[in-house]
C-alpha positions as CSV (number, residue, x, y, z in Angstrom):
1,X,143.3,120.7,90.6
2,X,140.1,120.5,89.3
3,X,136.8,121.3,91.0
4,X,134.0,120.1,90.8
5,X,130.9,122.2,92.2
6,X,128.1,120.7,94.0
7,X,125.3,122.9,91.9
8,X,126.6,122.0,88.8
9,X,126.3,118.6,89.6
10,X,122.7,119.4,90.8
11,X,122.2,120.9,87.5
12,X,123.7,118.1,85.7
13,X,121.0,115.6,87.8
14,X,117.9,117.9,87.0
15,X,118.9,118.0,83.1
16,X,119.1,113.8,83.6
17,X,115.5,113.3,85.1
18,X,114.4,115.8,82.9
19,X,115.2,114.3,79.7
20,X,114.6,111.1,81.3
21,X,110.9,112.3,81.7
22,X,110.9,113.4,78.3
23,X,111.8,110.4,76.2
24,X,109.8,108.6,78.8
25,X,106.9,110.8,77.4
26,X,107.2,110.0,74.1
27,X,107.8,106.6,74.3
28,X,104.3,106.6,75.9
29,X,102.5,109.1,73.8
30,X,103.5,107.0,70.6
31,X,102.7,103.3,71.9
32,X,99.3,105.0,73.0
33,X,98.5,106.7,69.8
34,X,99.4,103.5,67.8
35,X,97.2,101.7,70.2
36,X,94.4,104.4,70.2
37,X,94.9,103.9,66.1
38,X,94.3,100.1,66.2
39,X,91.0,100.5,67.7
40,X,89.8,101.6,63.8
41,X,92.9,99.7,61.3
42,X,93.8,96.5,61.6
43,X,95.3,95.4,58.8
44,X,99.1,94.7,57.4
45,X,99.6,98.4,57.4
46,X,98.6,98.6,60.8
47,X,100.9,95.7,61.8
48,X,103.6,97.1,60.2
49,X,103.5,100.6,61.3
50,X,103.8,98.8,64.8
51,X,106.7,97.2,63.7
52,X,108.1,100.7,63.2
53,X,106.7,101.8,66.4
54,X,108.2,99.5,68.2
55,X,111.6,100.5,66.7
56,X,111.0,103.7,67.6
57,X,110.2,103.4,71.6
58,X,112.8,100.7,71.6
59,X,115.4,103.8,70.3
60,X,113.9,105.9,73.1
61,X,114.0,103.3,76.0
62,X,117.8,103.2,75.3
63,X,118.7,106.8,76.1
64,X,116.6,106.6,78.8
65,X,118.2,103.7,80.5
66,X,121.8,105.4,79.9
67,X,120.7,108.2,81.7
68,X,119.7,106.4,84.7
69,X,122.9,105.0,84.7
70,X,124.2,108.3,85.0
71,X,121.8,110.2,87.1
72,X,122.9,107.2,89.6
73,X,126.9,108.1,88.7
74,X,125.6,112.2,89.6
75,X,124.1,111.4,93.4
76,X,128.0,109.2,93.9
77,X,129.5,112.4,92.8
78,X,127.3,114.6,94.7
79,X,127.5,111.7,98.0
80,X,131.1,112.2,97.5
81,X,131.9,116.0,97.7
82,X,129.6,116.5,100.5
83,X,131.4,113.8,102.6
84,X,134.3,116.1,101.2
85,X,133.0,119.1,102.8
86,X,132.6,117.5,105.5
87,X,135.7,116.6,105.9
């Protein structure tokens, strides 16, 4: 029988929000910087390095949404054993 313990399924939540609030960083960081670059080129270049940003916090919005996913799935597990220990 396996077991599961409740503090690595803590851990496994913290490392989710964390990386969740990383990636939700960068997504942010870039989009502002291309924006804050816009303000001074606004040409083709300009449109298409946007084209690329938007690939890339597109590519880090995905990740992010998987993790949610799975922070939720951690709090069932962790709802579950302590309605175990209670038991």
């Amino acid at each position: 029988m396996a077991k599961v313990s409740l503090e690595t399924v803590k851990k496994a939540q913290t490392f989710c929000l964390n990386a969740i609030d990383i990636l939700s960083s960068a997504e942010h960081k870039l989009g502002a910087r291309y924006q804050a670059a816009g303000s001074d080129w606004k040409d083709d270049k300009y449109r298409q390095l946007g084209d690329i940003v938007n690939e890339c916090t597109g590519a880090l919005r995905s990740p992010v949404q998987e993790l949610q996913i799975c922070y939720g799935k951690l709090l069932d597990i962790e709802k579950a054993i302590r309605e175990y220990d209670e038991a």
